[in-house]
C-alpha positions in Angstrom: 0.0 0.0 0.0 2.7 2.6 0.6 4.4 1.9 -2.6 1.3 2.9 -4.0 0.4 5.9 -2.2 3.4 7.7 -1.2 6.3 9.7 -2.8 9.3 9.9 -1.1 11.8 13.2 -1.0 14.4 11.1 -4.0 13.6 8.0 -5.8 15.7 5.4 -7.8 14.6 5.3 -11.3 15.6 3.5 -14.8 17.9 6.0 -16.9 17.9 6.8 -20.8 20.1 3.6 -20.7 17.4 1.0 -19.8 20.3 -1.1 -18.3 20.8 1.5 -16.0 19.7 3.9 -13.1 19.7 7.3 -11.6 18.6 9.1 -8.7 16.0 11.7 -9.0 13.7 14.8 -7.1 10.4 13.8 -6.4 9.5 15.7 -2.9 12.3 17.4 -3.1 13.7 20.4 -5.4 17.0 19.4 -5.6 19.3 17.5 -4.0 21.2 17.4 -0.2 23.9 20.3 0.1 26.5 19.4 2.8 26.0 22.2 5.2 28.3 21.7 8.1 30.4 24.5 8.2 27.2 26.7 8.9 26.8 24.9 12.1 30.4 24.5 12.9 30.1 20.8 12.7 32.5 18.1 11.1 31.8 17.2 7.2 29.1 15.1 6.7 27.2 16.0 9.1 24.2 18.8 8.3 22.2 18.2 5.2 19.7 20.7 4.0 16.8 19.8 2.0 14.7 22.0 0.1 11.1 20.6 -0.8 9.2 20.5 -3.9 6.6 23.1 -3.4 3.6 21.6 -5.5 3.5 18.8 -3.6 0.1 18.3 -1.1 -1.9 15.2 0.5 -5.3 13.7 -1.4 -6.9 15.8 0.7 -5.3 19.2 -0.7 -3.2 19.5 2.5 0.1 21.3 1.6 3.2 19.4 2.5 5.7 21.3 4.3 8.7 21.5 6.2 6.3 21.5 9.2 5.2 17.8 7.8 8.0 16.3 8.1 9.0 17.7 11.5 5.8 16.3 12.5 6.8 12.7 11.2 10.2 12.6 12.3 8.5 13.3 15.9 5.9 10.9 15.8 8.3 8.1 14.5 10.6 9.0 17.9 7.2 9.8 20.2 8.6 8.4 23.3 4.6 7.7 24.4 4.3 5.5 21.6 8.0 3.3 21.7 7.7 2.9 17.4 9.6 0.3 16.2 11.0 2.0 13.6 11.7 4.9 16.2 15.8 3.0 15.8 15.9 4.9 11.5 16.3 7.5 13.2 18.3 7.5 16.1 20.4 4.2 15.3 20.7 3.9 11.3 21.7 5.9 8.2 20.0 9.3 9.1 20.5 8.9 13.1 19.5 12.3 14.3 21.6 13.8 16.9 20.0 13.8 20.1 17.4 11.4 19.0 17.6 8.9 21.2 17.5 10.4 24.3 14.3 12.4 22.9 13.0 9.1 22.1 14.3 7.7 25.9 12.6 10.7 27.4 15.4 12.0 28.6 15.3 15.7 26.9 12.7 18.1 24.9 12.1 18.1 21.1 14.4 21.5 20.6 17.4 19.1 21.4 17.1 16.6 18.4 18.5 17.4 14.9 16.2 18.5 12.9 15.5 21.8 11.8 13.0 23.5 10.1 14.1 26.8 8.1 10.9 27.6 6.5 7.8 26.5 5.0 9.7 24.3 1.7 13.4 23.5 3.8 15.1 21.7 6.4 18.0 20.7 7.9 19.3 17.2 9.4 21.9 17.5 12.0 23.4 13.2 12.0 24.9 11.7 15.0 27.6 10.8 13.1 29.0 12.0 9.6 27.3 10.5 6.6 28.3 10.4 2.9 26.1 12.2 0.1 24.8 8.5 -1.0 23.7 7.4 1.9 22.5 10.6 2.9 20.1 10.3 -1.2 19.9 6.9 -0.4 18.1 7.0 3.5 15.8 9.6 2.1 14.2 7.6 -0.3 12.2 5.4 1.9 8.5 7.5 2.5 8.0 8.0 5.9 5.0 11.1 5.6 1.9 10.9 8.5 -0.9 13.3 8.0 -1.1 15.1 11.3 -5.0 15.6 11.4 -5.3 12.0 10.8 -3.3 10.4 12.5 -3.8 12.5 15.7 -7.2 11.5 15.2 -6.8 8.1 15.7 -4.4 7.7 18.7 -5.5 6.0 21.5 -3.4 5.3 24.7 -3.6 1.5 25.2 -1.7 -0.2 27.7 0.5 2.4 28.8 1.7 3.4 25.6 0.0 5.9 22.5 -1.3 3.7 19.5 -2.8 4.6 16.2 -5.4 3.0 13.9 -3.9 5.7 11.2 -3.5 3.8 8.1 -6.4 1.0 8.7 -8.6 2.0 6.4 -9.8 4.1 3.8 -10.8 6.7 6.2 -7.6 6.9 8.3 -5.4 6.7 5.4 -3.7 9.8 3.5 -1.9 9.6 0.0 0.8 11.8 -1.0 1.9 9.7 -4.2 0.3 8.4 -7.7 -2.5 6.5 -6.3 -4.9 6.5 -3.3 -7.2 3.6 -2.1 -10.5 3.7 -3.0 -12.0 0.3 -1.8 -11.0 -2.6 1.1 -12.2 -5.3 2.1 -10.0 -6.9 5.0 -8.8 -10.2 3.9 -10.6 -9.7 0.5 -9.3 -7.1 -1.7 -8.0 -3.2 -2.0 -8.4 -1.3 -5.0 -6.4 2.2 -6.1 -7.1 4.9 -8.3 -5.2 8.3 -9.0 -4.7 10.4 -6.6 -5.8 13.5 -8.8 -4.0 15.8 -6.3 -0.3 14.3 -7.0 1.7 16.5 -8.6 3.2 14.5 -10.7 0.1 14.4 -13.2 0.7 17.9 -14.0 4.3 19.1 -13.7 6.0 18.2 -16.8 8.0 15.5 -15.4 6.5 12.4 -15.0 4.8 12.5 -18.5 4.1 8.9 -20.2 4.9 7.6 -17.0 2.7 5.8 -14.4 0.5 4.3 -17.2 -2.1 2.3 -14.7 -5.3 4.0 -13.7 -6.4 1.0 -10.9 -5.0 -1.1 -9.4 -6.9 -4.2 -8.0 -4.9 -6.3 -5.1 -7.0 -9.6 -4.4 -6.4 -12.0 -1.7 -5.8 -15.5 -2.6 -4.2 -18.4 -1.1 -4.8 -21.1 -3.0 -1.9 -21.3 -5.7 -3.6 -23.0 -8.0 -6.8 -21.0 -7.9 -4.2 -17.9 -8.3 -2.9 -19.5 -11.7 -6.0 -20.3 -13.4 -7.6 -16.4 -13.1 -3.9 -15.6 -14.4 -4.3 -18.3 -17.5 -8.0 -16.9 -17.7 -6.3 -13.2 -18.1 -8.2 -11.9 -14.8 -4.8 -11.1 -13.2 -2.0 -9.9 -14.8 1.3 -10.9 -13.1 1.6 -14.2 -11.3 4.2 -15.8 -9.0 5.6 -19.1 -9.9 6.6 -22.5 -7.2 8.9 -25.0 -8.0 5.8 -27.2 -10.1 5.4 -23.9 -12.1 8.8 -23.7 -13.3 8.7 -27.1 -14.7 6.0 -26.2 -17.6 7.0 -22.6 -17.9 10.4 -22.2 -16.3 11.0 -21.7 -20.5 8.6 -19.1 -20.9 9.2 -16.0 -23.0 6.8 -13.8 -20.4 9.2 -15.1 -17.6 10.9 -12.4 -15.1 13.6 -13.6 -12.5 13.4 -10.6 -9.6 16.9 -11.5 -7.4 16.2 -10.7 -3.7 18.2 -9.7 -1.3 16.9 -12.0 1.8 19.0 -15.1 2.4 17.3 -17.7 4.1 19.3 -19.7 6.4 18.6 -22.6 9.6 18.6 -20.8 13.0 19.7 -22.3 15.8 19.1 -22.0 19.5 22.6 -23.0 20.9 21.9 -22.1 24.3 22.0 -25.8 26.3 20.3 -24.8 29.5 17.6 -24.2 27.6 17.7 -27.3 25.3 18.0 -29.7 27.8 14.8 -28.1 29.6 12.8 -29.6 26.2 14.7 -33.4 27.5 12.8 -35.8 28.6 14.4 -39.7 29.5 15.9 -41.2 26.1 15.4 -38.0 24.3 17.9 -35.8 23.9 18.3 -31.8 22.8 21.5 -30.6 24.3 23.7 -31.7 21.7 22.6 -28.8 19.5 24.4 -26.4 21.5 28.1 -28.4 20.3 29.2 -26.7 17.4 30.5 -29.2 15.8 27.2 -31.3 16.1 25.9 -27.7 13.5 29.0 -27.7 11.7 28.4 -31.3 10.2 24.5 -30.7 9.8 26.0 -27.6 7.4 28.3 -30.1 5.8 26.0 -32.7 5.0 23.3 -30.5 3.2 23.9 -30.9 -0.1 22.5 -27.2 -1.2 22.4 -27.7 -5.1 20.3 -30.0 -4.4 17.9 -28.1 -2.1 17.3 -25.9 -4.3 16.9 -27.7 -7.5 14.5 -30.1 -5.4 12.6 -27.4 -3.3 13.4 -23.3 -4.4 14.6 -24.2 -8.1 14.3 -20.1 -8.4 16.7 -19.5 -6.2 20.8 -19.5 -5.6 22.6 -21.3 -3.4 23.5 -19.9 -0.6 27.1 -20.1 1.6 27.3 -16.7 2.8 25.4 -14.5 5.1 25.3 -11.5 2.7 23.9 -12.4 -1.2 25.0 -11.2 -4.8 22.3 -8.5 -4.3 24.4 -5.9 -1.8 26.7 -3.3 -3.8 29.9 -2.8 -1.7 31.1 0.5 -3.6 28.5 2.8 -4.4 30.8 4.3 -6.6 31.8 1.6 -9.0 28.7 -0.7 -8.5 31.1 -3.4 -6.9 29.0 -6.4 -5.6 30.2 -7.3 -1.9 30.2 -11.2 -3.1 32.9 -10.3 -5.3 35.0 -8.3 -3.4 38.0 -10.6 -2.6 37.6 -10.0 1.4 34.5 -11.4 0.5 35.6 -14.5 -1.6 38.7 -14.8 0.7 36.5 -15.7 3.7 34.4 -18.2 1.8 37.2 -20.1 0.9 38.6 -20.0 4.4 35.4 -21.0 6.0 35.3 -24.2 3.1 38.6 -24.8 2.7 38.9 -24.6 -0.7 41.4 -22.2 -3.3 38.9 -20.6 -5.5 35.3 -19.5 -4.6 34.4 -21.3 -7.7 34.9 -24.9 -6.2 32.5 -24.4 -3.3 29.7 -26.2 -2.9 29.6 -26.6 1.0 28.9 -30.1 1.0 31.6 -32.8 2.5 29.9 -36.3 3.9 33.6 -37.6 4.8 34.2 -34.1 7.5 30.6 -34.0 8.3 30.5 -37.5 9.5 33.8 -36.9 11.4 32.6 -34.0 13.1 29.3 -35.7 14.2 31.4 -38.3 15.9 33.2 -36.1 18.1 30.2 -34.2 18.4 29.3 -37.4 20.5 32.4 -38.1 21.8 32.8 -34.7 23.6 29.1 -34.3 24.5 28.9 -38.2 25.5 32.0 -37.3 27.6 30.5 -34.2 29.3 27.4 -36.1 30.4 24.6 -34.6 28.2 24.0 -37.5 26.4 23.4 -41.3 27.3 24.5 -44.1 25.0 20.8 -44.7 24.5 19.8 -41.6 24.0 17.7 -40.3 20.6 18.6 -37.0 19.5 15.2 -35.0 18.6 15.2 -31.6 16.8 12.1 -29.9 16.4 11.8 -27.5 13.0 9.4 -24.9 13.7 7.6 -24.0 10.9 4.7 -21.5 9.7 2.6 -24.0 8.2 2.8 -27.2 6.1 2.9 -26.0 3.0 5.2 -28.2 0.4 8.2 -26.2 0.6 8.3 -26.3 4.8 7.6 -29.9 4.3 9.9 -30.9 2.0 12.4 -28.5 3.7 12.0 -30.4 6.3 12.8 -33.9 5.2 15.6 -32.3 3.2 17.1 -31.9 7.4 16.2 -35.5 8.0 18.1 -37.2 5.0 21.2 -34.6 5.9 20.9 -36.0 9.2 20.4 -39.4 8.4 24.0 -39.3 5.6 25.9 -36.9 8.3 25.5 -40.0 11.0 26.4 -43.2 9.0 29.0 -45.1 10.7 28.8 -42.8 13.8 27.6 -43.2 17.4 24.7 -41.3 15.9 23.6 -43.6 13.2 19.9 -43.5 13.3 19.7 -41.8 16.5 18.3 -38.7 15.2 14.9 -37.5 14.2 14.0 -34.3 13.1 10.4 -33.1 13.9 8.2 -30.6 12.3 6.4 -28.2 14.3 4.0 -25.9 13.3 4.5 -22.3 14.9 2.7 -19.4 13.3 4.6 -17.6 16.0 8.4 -19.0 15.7 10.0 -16.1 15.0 9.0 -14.6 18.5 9.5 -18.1 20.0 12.7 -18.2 18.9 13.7 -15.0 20.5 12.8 -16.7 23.9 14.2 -19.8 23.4 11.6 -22.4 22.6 12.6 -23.3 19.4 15.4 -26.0 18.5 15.9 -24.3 14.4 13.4 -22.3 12.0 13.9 -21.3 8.3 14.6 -17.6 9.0 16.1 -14.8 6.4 17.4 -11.0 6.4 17.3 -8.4 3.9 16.9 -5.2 3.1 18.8 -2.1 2.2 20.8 -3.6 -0.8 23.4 -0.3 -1.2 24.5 -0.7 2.4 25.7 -4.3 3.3 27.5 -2.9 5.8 24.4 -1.8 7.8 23.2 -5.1 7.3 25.3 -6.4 9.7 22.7 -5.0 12.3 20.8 -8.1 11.8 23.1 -10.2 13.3 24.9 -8.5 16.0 21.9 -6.8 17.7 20.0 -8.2 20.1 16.6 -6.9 18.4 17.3 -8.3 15.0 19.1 -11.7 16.1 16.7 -14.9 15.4 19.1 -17.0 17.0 19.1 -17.9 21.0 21.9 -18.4 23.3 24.1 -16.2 20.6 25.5 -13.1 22.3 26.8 -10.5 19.8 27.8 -7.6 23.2 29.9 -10.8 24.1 31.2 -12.8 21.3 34.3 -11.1 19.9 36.2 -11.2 16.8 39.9 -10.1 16.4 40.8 -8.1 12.4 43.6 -6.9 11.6 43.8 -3.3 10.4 47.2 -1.6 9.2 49.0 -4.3 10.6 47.5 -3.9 14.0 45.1 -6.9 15.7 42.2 -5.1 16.8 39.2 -7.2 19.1 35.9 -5.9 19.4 32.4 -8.0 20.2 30.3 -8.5 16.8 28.2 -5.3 18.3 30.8 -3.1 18.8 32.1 -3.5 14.9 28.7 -2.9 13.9 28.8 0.3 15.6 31.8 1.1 14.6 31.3 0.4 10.9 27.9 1.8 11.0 28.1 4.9 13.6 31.8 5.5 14.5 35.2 5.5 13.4 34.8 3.3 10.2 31.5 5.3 9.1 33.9 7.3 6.5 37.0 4.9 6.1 38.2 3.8 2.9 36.1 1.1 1.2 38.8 -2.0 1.5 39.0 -1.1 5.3 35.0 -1.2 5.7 35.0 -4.3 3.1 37.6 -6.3 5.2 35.7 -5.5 8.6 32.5 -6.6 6.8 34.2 -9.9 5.4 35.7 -10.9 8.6 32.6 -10.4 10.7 30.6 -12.5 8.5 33.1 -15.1 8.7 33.2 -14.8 12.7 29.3 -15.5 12.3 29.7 -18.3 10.1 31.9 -20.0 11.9 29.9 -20.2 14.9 27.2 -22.4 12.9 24.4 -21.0 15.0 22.9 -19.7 11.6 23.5 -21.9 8.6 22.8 -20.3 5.1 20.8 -21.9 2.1 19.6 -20.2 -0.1 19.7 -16.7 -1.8 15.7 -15.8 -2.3 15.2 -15.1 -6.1 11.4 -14.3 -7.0 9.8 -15.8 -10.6 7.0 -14.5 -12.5 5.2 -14.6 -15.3 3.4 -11.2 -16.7 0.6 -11.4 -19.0 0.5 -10.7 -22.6 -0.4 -6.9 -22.5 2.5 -5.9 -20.0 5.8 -4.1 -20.7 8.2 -3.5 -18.4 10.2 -0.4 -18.6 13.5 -3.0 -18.8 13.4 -6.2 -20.2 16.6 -7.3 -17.7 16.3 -7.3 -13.7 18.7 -3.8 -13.3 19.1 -4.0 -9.2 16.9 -4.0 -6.3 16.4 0.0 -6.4 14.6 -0.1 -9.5 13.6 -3.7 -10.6 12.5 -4.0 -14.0 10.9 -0.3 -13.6 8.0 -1.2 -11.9 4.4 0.9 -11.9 6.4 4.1 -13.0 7.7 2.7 -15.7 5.3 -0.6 -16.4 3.6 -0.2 -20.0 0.1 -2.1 -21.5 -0.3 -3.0 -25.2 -4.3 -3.2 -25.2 -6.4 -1.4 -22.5 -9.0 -3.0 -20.0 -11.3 -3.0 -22.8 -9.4 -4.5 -25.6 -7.5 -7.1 -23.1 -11.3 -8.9 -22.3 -11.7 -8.9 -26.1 -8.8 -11.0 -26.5 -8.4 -13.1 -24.0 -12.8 -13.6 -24.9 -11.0 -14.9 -28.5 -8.8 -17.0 -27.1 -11.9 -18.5 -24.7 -10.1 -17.5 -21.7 -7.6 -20.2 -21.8 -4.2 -18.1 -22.4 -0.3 -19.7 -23.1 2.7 -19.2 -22.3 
């Protein structure tokens, strides 16, 4: 809904080249000026924005300096504890003073933003930022429209809540379209919000060709696939059956997606052993070699030729999606800091020979898995070894996903003290990820993503203790040692990410943040509390009448284009006469 509704102050768009990309104005007039040296501060650090005056709400409501401001407060309300509160006291744009304002420990004057009329204003960061990142944080929307949603707060619980953005009535559009009609669990429907500037300033013309758009909600697959073969929907997500009968298909789009899905472990054995029960036995999770050999004996090519046949295999944390270098366009997975520690972690010379998958090592390291954890007591010779898989729901994919652990299992103990000791067990859980956080889960299928022009920041996900999926990991604790200049320097997982993200590395040169990065993820790794897969790649199949703006995937900022750029060869009118011709029973 808020792709569809809301502009944002710059956008990523396709460029003449429709290989390529640029950054343009949409809410604002032109772009950030580095204005430090008026406030005496460091470079980097003050940013003034000047808005784009035509722009108002559906409503006619003018959208100011004094809007923002408003949203920025609202977002750091510390009566309402938001919990995206942390983009702007902990990320890219951290405000200074932001945090305590959001802590309640000083008054709104104290934070770092600063209205210098109606159309401009100024962000004073915690910590120096670069012009990119600067373009890049401000092109998420984050507008509220102050009549509505003070309207609809409520104080609940101790804490201010809103129903602003519930319904057609408590929602506000400052973009191309605004919703018309909802139906919870049913439908939405958009039109064009008439009041956007964009329809009339000169800028956006032959652009933003759709008039409705009509979101229905299906679950069945199959019931989704014959209204798209019927032409009743135009775009259509494909599953691993899919592939097999159009995987060939000219109307075929491959989206790559920056989430990598990996097994999550809670490696905490206190916990573990409170699941035991006589003859069944949890503990031996918690020894890391008992992980590494599960990671060894998981033949990934197979998983996902098998199960996610869209998708990449996955053997880092950190997928081909994340540009390194702004600059150049580097890819992080083919940085050599990033290659380096993939073949370290593998053992292997050349990135191009991993696979991750070693029976011979694997079965060795379940042995003294056994050895060491028969030794310390937490395991009897007669002892099964049960792991329970939270998943959602048993869907094929979480099923087969499933048995894909038992058979890794069942090849990683042959000829070992474990041999056919072990049974994996599905649970369903349609709340794992919050069970995990407390410990009640043995592994889940979790993934991160996000933010693809800052795989640094990314690291967030796995050293903070309000990202982190898995249990008994403690990223304030854990430390890893890098060497920088020469010099050995040892910090806990957090304190790099702060470092890389908020302190002294924020502006260092790109092979110093690129090695920190590599060998952080190579720490994590190593630990085998979170074992990658997969790297999430989304198929689809548009109808006849669609054209994208680019017929290749150009990177996660822009896609193929999408709405701005998306393109129809017959109208509503002329698409139900041919699909009537063709008796509703299209090919591809």
């Amino acid at each position: 809904m808020i792709s569809f509704t809301s502009s944002a102050l710059y956008e990523f768009v396709i460029s003449s080249n429709p290989e390529g990309y640029e950054l343009i104005c949409e809410l604002a007039s032109d772009f950030p000026q580095d204005v430090s040296a008026l406030y005496d501060r460091e470079e980097g650090i003050a940013w003034l924005i000047n808005l784009n005056p035509l722009a108002t709400w559906d409503d006619g409501t003018p959208i100011t300096a004094y809007t923002y401001e408003y949203s920025v407060k609202q977002y750091l309300n510390p009566q309402m504890k938001n919990y995206r509160a942390s983009s702007w006291y902990q990320d890219t744009l951290a405000l200074s003073g932001a945090q305590a304002y959001y802590e309640g420990k000083s008054s709104w004057s104290d934070v770092g933003f600063i209205v210098n009329g109606e159309h401009s204003f100024t962000l004073i960061l915690s910590k120096p930022q670069t012009l990119f990142f600067v373009e890049y944080g401000l092109t998420n929307p984050f507008l509220l429209h102050e009549r509505l949603f003070e309207a609809n707060k409520k104080e609940t619980g101790g804490l201010v809540k809103t129903s602003y953005g519930t319904s057609i009535e408590t929602s506000a559009s400052c973009g191309p379209y605004k919703i018309s009609r909802y139906q919870a669990d049913k439908s939405m429907h958009f039109v064009r919000n008439e009041s956007w500037y964009g329809w009339s300033d000169g800028r956006h013309e032959n652009l933003y060709q759709t008039t409705d758009i009509d979101l229905q909600f299906i679950t069945d697959h199959n019931t989704i696939m014959n209204l798209f073969l019927q032409g009743k929907i135009d775009d259509v997500g494909l599953d691993a059956n899919d592939l097999q009968k159009y995987g060939n298909s000219d109307y075929r789009y491959d989206t790559p997606l920056s989430y990598t899905w990996k097994l999550s472990f809670n490696i905490d054995k206190e916990s573990l052993k409170k699941e035991e029960v006589p003859g069944i036995n949890h503990s031996i999770i918690s020894y890391v070699d008992f992980r590494h050999a599960l990671s060894l004996a998981l033949d990934r090519q197979k998983y996902v030729n098998t199960i996610s046949p869209a998708s990449d295999v996955g053997l880092g944390l950190i997928n081909y999606s994340y540009v390194c270098d702004p600059e150049t366009g580097e890819l992080y997975r083919e940085s050599e800091q990033a290659k380096r520690i993939l073949c370290e972690i593998y053992d292997t010379q050349n990135v191009e020979d991993i696979t991750g998958y070693d029976i011979d090592k694997a079965r060795a390291l379940m042995q003294r898995a056994y050895d060491k954890a028969f030794s310390n007591g937490d395991i009897k010779a007669g002892d099964k070894v049960q792991v329970d898989y939270h998943t959602y729901n048993t869907s094929d994919t979480n099923t087969n996903s499933v048995a894909f652990m038992q058979d890794a299992f069942n090849e990683a103990s042959k000829g070992t003290s474990l041999e056919g000791r072990i049974n994996v067990k599905m649970v369903t859980d349609e709340n794992y990820y919050t069970n995990m956080k407390n410990g009640a889960v043995d592994v889940a299928m979790t993934g991160w993503g996000g933010s693809t022009f800052d795989p640094y920041g990314i690291l967030w996900c796995y050293a903070d203790a309000d990202a982190l999926n898995e249990y008994g990991f403690d990223p304030y604790k854990e430390t890893v040692t890098i060497n920088l200049d020469g010099k050995n320097i040892t910090k806990s997982y957090n304190a790099w990410y702060i470092a890389l993200c908020e302190g002294e590395y924020v502006r260092s040169d790109m092979e110093t943040r690129k090695t920190i990065l590599a060998e952080c993820e190579k720490g994590l790794l190593l630990h085998y509390n979170m074992i990658p897969i997969r790297y999430w790649t989304s198929v689809s199949l548009n109808s006849h009448r669609i054209l994208e703006g680019s017929e290749v995937f150009v990177n996660s900022l822009v896609g193929f284009g999408g709405l701005r750029e998306k393109q129809f060869t017959m109208d509503d009118k002329d698409w139900d006469a041919y699909c009537e011709r063709n008796n509703y029973q299209l090919t591809y």
